[in-house]
N, C-alpha and C positions, 0 to 999 in steps of 0.2 A: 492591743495587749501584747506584751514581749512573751516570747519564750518562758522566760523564769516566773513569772505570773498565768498563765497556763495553766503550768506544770504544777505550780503550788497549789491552785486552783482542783485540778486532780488531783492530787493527791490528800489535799483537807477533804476531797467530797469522797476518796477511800475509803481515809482513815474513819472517818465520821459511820462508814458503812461498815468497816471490818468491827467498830468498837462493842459490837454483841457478842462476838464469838468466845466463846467460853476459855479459849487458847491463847494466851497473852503472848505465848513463842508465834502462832500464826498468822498475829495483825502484827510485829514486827517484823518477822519475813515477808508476809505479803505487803506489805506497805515498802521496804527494802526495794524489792521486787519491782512493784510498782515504778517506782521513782526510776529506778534504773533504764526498766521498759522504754517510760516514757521520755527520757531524756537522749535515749541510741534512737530512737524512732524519729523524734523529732529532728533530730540532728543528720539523719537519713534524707528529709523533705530536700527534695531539689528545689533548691531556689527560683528555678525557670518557673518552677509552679506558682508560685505565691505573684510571679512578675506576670503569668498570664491572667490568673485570676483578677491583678487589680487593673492592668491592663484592659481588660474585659468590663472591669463595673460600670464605666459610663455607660454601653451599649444595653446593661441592665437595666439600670435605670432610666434609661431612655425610654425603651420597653414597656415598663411598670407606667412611667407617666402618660405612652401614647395610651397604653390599655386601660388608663382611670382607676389604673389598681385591679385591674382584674386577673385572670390568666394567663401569662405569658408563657414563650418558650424555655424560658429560665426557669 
């Protein structure tokens, strides 16, 4: 999943939650809000993260397979 589907992704599962609020200026702003949040935040993630993370997933998987699906360290 990219970035911009994510983020779309949160944000429809905001909006979807702000849409009770009786204040139509406060699911505009917080949905504003929202979007902006998450788009500096994400754009903040250091890349080395994502590179160790996937770097790491055979050793998960490895893992999960030797443990027959049970408990592992991960």
């Amino acid at each position: 999943m990219n970035s911009d589907v994510y983020i779309n992704t949160l944000v429809n599962n905001f909006i979807s939650w702000v849409q009770d609020c009786p204040n139509a200026t406060l699911q505009q702003d917080g949905t504003s809000y929202l979007i902006r949040v998450a788009k500096e935040e994400w754009q903040n993630i250091n890349i080395e993260i994502f590179h160790n993370l996937i770097s790491n997933l055979s050793n998960c998987i490895k893992a999960i397979i030797k443990a027959k699906g049970e408990h592992t360290k991960y």
